[in-house]
C-alpha positions in Angstrom: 78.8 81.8 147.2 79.7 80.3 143.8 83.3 80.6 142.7 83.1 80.0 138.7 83.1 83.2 136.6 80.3 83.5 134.6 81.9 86.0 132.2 81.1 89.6 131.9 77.6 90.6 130.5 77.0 94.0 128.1 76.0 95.8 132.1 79.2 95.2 133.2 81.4 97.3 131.3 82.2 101.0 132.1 84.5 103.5 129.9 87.4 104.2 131.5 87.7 101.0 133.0 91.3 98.7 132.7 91.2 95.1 132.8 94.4 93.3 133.5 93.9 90.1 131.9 94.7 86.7 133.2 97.1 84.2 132.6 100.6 85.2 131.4 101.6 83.0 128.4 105.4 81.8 127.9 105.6 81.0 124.4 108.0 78.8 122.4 109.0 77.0 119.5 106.4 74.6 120.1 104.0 77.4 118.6 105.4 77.9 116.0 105.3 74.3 114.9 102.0 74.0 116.0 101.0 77.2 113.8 102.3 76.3 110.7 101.1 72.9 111.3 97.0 74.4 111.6 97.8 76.8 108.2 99.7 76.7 105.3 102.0 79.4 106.7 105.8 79.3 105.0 107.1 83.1 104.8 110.7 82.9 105.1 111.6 85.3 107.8 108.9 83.6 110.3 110.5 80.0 109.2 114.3 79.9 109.1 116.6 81.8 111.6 119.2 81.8 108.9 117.1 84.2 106.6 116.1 86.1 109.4 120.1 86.9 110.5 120.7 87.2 106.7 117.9 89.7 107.0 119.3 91.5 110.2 117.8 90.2 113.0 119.0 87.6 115.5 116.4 85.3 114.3 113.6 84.0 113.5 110.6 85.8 115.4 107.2 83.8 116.1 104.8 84.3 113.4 103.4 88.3 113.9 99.4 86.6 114.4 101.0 83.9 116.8 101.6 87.2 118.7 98.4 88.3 118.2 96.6 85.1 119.0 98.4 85.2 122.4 97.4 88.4 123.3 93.8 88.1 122.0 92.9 84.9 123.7 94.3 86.5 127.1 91.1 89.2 126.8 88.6 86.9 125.7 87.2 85.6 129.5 86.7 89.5 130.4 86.0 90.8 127.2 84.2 88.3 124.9 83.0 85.3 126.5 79.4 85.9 126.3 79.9 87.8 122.6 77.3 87.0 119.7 80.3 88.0 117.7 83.7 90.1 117.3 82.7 92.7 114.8 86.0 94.7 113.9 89.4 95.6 114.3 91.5 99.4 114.0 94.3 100.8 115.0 96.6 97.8 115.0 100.2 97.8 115.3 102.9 95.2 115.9 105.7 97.4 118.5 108.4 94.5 119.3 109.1 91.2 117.6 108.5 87.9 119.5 110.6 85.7 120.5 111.1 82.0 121.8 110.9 82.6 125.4 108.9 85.7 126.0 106.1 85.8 128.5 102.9 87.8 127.3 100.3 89.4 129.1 97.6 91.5 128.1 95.6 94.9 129.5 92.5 96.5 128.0 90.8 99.6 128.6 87.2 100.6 127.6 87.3 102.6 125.5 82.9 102.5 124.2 80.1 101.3 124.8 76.9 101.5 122.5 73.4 99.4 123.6 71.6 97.9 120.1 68.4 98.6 119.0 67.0 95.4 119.7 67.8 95.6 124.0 69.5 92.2 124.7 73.4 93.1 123.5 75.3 96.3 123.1 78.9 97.1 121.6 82.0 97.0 123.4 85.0 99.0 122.3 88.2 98.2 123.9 92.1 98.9 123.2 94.4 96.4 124.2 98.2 96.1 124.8 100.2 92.8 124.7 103.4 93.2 126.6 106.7 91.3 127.4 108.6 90.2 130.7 110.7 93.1 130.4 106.7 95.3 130.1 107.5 96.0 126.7 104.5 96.4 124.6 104.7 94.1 121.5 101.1 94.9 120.2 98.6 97.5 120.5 94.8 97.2 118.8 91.3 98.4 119.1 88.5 96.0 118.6 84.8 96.2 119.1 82.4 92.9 120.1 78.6 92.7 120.3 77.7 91.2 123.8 74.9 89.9 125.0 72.8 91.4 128.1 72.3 89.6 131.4 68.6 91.2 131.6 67.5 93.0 128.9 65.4 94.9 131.3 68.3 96.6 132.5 68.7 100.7 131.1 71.0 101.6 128.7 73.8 103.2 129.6 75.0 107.1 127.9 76.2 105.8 124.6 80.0 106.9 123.4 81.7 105.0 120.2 85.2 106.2 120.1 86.5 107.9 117.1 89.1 105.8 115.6 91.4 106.3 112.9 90.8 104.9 109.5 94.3 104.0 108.7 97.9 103.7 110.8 99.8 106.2 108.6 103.7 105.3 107.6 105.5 107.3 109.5 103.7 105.4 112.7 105.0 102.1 111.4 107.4 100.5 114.0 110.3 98.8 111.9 112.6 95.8 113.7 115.3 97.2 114.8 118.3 95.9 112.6 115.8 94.5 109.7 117.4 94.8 106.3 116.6 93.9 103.1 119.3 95.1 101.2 121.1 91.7 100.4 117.4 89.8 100.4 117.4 86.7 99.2 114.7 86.3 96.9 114.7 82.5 95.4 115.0 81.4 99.3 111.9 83.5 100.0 109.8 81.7 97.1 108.6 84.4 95.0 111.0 87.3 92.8 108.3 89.7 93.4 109.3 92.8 95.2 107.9 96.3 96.3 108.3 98.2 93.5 106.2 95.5 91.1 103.5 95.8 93.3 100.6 98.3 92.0 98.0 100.5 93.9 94.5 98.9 92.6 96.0 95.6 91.6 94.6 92.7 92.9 95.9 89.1 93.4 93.6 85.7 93.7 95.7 83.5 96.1 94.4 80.6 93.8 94.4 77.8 96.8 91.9 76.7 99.3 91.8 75.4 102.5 88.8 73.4 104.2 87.9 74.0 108.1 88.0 71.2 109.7 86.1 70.8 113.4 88.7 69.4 114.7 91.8 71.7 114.1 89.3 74.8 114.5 89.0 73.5 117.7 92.5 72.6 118.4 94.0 76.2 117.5 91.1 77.7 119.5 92.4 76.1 122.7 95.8 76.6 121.6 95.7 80.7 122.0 93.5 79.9 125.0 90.2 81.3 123.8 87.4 80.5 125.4 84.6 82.1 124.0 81.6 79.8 124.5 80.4 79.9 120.5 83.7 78.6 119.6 83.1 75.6 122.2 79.5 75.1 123.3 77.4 73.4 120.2 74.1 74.5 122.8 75.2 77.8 122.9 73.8 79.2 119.7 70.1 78.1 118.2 71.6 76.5 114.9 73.8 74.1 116.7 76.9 75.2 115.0 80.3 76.4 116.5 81.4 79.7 115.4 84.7 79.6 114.0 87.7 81.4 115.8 87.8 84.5 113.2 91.3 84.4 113.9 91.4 81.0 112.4 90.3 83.0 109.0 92.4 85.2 109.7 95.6 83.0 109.6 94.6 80.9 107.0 93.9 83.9 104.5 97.3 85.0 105.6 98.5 81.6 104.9 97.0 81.1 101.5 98.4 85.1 100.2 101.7 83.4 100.4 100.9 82.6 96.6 101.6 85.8 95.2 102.9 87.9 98.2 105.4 85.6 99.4 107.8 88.6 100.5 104.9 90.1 102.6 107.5 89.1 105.6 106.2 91.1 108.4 102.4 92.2 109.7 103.4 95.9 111.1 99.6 97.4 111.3 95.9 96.8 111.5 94.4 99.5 109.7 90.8 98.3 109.8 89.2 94.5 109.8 86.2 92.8 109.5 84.8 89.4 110.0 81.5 90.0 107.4 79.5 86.7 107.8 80.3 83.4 110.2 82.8 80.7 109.4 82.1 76.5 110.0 83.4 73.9 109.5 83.3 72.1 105.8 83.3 75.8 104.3 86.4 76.2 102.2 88.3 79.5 102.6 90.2 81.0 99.7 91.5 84.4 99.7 92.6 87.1 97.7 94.5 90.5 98.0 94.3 94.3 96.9 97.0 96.7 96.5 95.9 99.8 98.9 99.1 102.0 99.2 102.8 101.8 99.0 105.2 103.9 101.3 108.7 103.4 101.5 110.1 103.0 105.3 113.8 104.2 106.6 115.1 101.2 107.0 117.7 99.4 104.5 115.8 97.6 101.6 112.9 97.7 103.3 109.1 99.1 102.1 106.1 98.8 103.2 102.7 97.6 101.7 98.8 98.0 102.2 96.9 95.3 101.5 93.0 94.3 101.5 93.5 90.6 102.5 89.6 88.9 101.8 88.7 85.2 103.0 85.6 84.1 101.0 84.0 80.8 100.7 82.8 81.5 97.3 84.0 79.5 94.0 87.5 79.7 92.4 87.8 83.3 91.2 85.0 84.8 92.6 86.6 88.7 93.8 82.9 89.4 94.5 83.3 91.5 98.0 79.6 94.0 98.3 76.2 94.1 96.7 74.7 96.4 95.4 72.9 97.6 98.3 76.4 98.0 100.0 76.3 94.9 102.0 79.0 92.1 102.4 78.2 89.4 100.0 76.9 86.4 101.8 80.4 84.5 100.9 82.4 87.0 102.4 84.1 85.5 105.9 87.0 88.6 106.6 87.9 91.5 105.1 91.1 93.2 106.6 93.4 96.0 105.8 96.5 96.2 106.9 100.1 97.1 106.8 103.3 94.0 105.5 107.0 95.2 105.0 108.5 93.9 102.1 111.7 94.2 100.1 112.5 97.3 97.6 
């Protein structure tokens, strides 16, 4: 009887079904150092407990995708080990700030499942919750994943894709308690830009560039304990090539938008993500931004944002995001929408 886990195949999943995920994850300060070490990341309020008490809070949380990292990597041995790829992202929303000290766990449910064409992999929809010690949920997200088939022989099983929401709407938002903006410090922060000289439609080129590197790639991957094997295994895909942590896009376009959206302090939603062709390494990533929607939010000085954040490894300048037949351009690493609080 063997004792190693050979992951979870597309037959293995059934809707309904909750997966409590192994290993709880203490987190620290060393994260944080380690995180803005991999990526360029400098916003204030995830950087300095003295802007975050000047800001309301007790202090500085972890960085909102450190959170997410966490929580991800937990689900990836029973929900994406075996993926060809993580296809996209909804419903997203950040419930609880972390902190230095918390333990997070994660839980999914299935939520769909939807066989390809082609017989060997099928979609997985799942919605998973990271929570606290205290069983506080901190994050809550919907993602789907292609995964492959143990035997393509096998039948397909009744076909249901959830119907998710195209957008978290304001009023669903979850504000830290005791943020305020009101007495913000904007020369600390790194940019005078605030809410209000933001414009729907506008768009911002985050001007620098960062090249993936093998060895950091693989070094972040480990870090939030993910252990897909095309992130790892150079035999595991036919080209040879390790398949970037999409994550690791993720956090370095964040990083980069800090050249222009500086007082983006917090992630609050997901609305919608996608990672539109594969990252390697010796691609260079550069990003830039769209203004979706504006909304203002109850708490003091505080507004929210909607933002198209795009990671391309196309030339300086290139805001080049579908062709003409409606299809990422072959650049295109991530497009994601989501939702940043930022001050009035």
């Amino acid at each position: 009887m063997t004792k190693t886990n050979a992951g979870r195949f597309f037959e293995d999943y059934r809707v309904g079904d909750v997966i409590r995920h192994a290993v709880p994850r203490t987190v620290s300060g060393g994260e944080r150092a380690l995180y803005h070490a991999l990526y360029p990341a400098r916003h204030a309020l995830h950087s300095s407990d003295d802007f975050a008490r000047a800001c309301g809070l007790a202090a500085s949380p972890l960085d909102d995708l450190i959170a997410f990292h966490t929580v991800f990597g937990k689900t990836v041995p029973d929900v994406s080990l075996n993926a060809v790829a993580n296809l996209g992202y909804a419903e997203g929303r950040w419930l609880e700030p972390v902190w230095p000290g918390d333990t997070l766990r994660a839980e999914s449910e299935v939520i769909g499942i939807k066989q390809n064409s082609n017989g060997t992999s099928g979609n997985v929809y799942v919605r998973t919750r990271g929570l606290n010690q205290r069983d506080v949920p901190v994050l809550e997200y919907v993602r789907w994943v292609m995964v492959r088939k143990r035997d393509a022989a096998s039948p397909a099983p009744d076909e249901v894709v959830p119907r998710l929401d195209r957008v978290v709407l304001p009023d669903a938002l979850v504000i830290p308690d005791g943020l305020d903006f009101s007495d913000y410090d904007f020369t600390l922060a790194g940019e005078p830009h605030r809410w209000g000289d933001y414009q729907v439609g506008e768009v911002i080129d985050h001007v620098d560039a960062v090249t993936v590197e093998e060895a950091e790639h693989m070094l972040a991957t480990r870090l939030w304990q993910n252990t897909a094997k095309v992130h790892f295994d150079a035999t595991f895909r036919e080209d040879g090539k390790r398949l970037i942590y999409g994550g690791h896009v993720i956090s370095l376009a964040r990083a980069l938008s800090f050249n222009g959206l500086a007082n983006a302090q917090l992630i609050v939603a997901l609305n919608a993500g996608a990672h539109a062709n594969p990252c390697f390494a010796g691609d260079t990533v550069r990003a830039w931004s769209e203004v979706l929607d504006r909304a203002p939010t109850n708490a003091p000085g505080v507004g929210a944002v909607r933002l198209r954040l795009v990671a391309h490894k196309g030339p300086p300048g290139d805001l080049t995001l579908k062709r003409e037949d409606g299809r990422y351009a072959p650049h295109v690493l991530l497009d994601l929408d989501y939702w940043a609080l930022m001050p009035l």
